[in-house]
N, C-alpha and C positions, 0 to 999 in steps of 0.2 A: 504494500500500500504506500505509494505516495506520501510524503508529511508536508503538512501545510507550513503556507509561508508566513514567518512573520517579522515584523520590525524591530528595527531597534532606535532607543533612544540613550541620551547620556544627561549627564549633568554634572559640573564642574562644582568640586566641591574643595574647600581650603586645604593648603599643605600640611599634611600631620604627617611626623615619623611613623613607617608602620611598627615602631617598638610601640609606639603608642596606642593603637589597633590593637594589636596580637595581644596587649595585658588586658583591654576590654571587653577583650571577647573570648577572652582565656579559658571558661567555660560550655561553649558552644559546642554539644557533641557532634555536629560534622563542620568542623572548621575545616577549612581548605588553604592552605598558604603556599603559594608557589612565588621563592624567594629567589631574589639576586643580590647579592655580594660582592664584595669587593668594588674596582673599579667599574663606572657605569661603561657600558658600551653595548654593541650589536646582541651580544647574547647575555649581557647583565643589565638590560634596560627597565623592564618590567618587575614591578612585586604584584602577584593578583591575589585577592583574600576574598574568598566565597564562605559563606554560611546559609542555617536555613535551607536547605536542600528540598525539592520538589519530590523527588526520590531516590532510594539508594539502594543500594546491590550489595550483598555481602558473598561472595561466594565459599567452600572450601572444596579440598581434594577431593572428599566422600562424598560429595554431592551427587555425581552422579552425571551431570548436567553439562552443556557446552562453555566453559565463561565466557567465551568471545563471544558466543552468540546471544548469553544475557544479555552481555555489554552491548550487545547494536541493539536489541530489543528496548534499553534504557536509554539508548541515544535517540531511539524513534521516538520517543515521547515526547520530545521539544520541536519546536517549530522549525523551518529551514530559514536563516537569517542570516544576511551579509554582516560581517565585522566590521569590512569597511577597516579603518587605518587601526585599530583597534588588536590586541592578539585574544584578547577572549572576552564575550560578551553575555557568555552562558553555554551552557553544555557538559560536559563530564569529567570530572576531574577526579582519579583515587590511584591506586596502586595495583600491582600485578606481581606478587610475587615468586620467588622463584622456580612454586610449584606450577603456578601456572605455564613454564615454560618446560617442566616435565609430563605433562600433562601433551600439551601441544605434539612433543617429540614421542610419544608413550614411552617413556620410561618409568617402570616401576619402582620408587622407592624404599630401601630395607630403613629407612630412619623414621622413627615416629613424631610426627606431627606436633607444635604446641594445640594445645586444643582450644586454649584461651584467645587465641588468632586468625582473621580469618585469610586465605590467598590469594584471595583479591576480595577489595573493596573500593567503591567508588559510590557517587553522587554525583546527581542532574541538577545542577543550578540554574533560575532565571536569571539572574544578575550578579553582578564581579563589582567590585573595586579597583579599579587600575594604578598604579605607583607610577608614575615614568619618571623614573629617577635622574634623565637626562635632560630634561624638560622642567622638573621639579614640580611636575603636576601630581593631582588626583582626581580622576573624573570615576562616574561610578554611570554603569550600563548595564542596560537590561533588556529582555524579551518580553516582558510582563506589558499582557495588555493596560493595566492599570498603575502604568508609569507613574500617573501623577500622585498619587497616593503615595505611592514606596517613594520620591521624590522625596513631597514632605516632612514624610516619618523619619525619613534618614537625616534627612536637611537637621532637624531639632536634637537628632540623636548627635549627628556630627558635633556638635556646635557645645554640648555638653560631655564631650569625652577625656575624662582628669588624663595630665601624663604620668604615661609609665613612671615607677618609684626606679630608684639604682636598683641595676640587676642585684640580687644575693649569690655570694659564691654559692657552691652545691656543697651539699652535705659530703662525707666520705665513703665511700663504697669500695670492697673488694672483688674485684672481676676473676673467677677461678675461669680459664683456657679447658676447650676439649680436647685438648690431648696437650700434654709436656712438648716441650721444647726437642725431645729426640723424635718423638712420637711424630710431631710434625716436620720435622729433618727426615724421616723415616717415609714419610708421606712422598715423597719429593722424588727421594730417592728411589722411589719404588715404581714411581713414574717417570723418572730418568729411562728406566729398564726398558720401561711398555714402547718408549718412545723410540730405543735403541732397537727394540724387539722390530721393529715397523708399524705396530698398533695403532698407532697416534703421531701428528704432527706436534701436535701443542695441545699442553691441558691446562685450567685453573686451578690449583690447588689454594684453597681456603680451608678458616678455623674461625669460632665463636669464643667469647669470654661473656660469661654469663654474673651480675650481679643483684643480688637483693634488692629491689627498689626500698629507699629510706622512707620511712614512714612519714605521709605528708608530704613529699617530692613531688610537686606538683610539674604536667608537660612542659607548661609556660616556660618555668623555672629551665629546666632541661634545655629549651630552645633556644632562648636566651643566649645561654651560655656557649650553646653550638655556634651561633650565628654570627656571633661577637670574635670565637677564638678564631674558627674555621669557616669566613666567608668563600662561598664558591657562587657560582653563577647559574647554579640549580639546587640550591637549597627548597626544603620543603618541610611543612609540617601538616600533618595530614592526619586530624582526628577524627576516629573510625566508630561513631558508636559510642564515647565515654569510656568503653574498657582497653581501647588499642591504642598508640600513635606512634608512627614513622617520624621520627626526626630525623632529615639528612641536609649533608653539604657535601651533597654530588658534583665533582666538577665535571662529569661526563652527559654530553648530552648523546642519548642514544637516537632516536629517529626523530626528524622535525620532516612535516607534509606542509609545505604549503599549500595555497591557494590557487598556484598554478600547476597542483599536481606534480611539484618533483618532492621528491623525497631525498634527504639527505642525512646519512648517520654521521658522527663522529668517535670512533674507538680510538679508547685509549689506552695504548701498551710501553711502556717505557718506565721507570720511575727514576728518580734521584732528590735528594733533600737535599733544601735550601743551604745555600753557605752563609757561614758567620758573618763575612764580608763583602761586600762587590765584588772584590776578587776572585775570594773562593767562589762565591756562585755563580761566576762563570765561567772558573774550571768545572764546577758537576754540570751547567750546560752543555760545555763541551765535551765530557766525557759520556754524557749520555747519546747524543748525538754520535759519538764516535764508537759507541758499543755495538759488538757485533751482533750480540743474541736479543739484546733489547731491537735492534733493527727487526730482524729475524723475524722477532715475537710478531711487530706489531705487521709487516707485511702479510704473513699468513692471515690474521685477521681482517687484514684488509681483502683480501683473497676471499676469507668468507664470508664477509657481509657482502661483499660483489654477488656473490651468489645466492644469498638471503631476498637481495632488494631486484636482481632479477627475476625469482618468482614471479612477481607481480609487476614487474615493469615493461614497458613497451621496447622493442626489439630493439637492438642498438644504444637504448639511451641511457646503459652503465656505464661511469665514469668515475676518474679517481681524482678531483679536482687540487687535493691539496697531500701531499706524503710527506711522513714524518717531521715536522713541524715539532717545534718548542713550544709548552704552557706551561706558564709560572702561577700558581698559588701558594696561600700563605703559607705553606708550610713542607712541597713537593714540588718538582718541576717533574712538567710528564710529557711521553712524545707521541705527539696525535695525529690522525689522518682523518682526510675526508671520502666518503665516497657519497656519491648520487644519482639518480636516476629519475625520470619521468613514468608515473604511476600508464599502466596497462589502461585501455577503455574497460567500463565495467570494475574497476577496481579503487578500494577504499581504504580509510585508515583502519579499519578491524582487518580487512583483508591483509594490510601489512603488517598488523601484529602477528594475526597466524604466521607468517612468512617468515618472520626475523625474532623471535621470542625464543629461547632465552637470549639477552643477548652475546653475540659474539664473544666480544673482547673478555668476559667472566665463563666462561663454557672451555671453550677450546677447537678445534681443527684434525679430523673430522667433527662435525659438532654433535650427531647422535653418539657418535661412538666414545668420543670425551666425555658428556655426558653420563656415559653406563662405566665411564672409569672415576669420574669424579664421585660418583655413588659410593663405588666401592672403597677409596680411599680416605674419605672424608670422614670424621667423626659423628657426624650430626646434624640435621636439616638446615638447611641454609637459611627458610621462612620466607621471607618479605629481601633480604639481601641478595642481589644478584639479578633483583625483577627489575621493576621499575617503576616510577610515576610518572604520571601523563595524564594531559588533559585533549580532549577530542571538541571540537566548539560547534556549534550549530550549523558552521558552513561546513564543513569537514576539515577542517583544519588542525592539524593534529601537533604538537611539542612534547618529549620526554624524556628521562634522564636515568641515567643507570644508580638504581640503588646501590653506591658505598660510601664508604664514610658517613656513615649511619648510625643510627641508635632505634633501636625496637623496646617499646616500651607498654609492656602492660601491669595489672596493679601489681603484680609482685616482682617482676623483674625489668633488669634491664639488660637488651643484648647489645651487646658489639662484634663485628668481624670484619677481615680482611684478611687475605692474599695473593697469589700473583702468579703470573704466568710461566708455565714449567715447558723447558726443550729440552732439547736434546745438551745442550750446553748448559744445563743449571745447575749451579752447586747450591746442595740444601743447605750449607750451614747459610751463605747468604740469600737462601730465599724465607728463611725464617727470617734475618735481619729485616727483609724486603716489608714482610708482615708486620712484624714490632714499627717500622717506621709508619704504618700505614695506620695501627689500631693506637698506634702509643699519642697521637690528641684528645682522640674519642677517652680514653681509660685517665687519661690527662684531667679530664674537667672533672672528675670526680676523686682527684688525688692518689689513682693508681698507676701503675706501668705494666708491659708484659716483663714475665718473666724473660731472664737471661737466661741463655746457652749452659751449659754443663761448660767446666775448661777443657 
């Protein structure tokens, strides 16, 4: 069936920091906050904060059910409406995680489930609040036939919302690791072998460090803190229902759809940390850039999201627009590539998630067959890490980002994970370091570190 067309309108409303949003509305069980950080630019332009949800979708693994096909089912509900200069004006906004992209590839899982979580969740919003950070505006858009009403309401509510108090440091937490420091050297090394064997070109090997949530550790609190230490240019805070939320400061943007139907990824394989000095950090630029397996890594995966976003693209129009490139955040310099493509006739953004889920750059090359070794190797369900958040708009316009540098957070715990890309050339002692460098922010805000190596 057809969905019908509808308008949109906007309305300019005065400049607030969104710290000062995110604490007023710090209670809303489906907040939606899709953040930018750091310096403002082409992909750190926008902060959009949705609430109030029309409807939402929870799905899990035992369900039984398509999620993609929920998800279009949830996206049919809303009208068909131009954005116009806008990047979201209403439409669907939640998470996909990394079951959902075992699910997609059938692979069966031996790890059990949190149950307290769900593998995808998302929500259908009328209206967005827009940040443009580069503009210094906020205009607030909607599809709601009764604009002028929600105008008003908002207009009064705007105009009385106190600022945010100074963030509070966090409480202190101990993060216990699913497996020791050998245990995951061992991990590594054991897909060293597969790789040697000819099995696999490239696999992800990942770990979790799971903490107590501190009694009365409120998300806000949590986000805060993330958003402050580790600005990235896809940060998100995504509360699911009052018992779930996704904090993340993703610097990875996994599939953006425009409006013209190209689809473009950006994977990200490389790492090195910041140097103490100008200096130093431009010898780890340049060492990163000069490493051969870091190259290595990220080219296969460029290789196979070529083959992800050809699924569904029109014949000829895969392309590799940008290769191994330097990005610097606060805290990691990483080396990224572009690939893109022009969407197939007949073909959309749920069609491209089918296609490219889980993503690339955390999976590995073959990707099903990485997959059924990451399984075996890994200690423990990855969850919500590894998926992604993404918002789908009412014209079909789609943006999303690779869940890491994360925190998973329901009432009793909090998780963190990271790791990194294994070849044929990787030595486990430092691809443990590679991990400690990637989860030691996250375990940071709350006064912890991973452990250290055995000597």
């Amino acid at each position: 069936m057809d969905r019908p067309s509808g308008a949109v309108r906007t309305m300019g409303l005065p400049w607030r920091d969104p710290d000062d949003v995110l604490w007023a509305w710090r209670d809303e069980p489906w907040l939606a906050c899709l953040d930018s950080g750091g310096e403002p630019g082409p992909r750190a332009r926008w902060v959009i904060l949705c609430r109030h949800p029309v409807h939402v979708l929870d799905w899990r693994t035992g369900d039984g059910t398509d999620p993609l096909a929920a998800l279009r089912g949830l996206l049919a509900l809303a009208p068909v409406a131009d954005a116009g200069p806008w990047p979201f004006v209403g439409g669907v906004i939640g998470f996909a995680g990394y079951g959902v992209g075992q699910w997609a590839e059938g692979i069966a899982t031996r790890h059990a489930a949190d149950p307290t979580r769900p593998d995808l969740a998302a929500a259908l919003y009328d209206h967005a609040v827009l940040f443009d950070r580069v503009r210094h505006q906020v205009h607030l858009a909607t599809i709601r036939a009764d604009a002028e009403g929600l105008f008003a309401a908002f207009h009064a509510e705007w105009a009385a919302l106190p600022p945010a108090p100074p963030p509070a440091a966090l409480p202190r937490a101990m993060f216990v690791p699913d497996r020791t420091p050998g245990q995951y050297a061992g991990a590594v090394a054991a897909a060293v072998e597969r790789i040697a064997a000819g099995e696999i070109f490239q696999v992800n090997i990942t770990g979790r460090h799971v903490a107590r949530r501190p009694p009365d550790l409120a998300a806000i609190d949590i986000y805060r803190a993330l958003r402050r230490a580790s600005p990235a240019p896809f940060g998100a805070w995504l509360a699911c229902g009052g018992r779930f939320s996704l904090l993340s400061a993703s610097p990875e943007r996994f599939v953006h759809l425009g409006r013209d139907r190209v689809a473009r990824t950006r994977p990200i394989k490389g790492t090195r940390p910041r140097g103490t000095t100008p200096e130093l950090d431009d010898i780890q630029r340049a060492e990163l850039v000069a490493d051969d397996k870091e190259r290595a890594e990220n080219l296969m995966i460029v290789d196979l999201m070529r083959n992800d976003l050809g699924r569904v693209a029109r014949i000829g129009s895969v392309g590799v627009p940008e290769l191994l490139s330097v990005e610097t955040f606060a805290h990691l310099h990483h080396l990224v590539s572009e690939v893109a493509a022009t969407l197939a006739p007949g073909q959309d953004a749920i069609d491209l998630l089918r296609a490219s889920l889980p993503p690339g750059s955390v999976t590995g090359a073959p990707k099903h067959q990485a997959m059924r070794l990451i399984d075996e190797l890994e200690a423990s369900d990855r969850g919500p890490y590894c998926g992604i958040v993404f918002r789908i708009g009412t014209d079909g316009a789609m943006d999303s980002s690779v869940i890491i540098r994360a925190l998973a957070a329901t009432p009793d715990t909090i998780v963190a994970a990271a790791g990194g890309g294994i070849t044929i050339l990787s030595d486990p002692q430092r691809e443990y370091a590679e991990m400690c460098l990637k989860i030691a922010p996250l375990l940071a805000l709350f006064g912890d570190r991973p452990a250290e190596p055995a000597p």
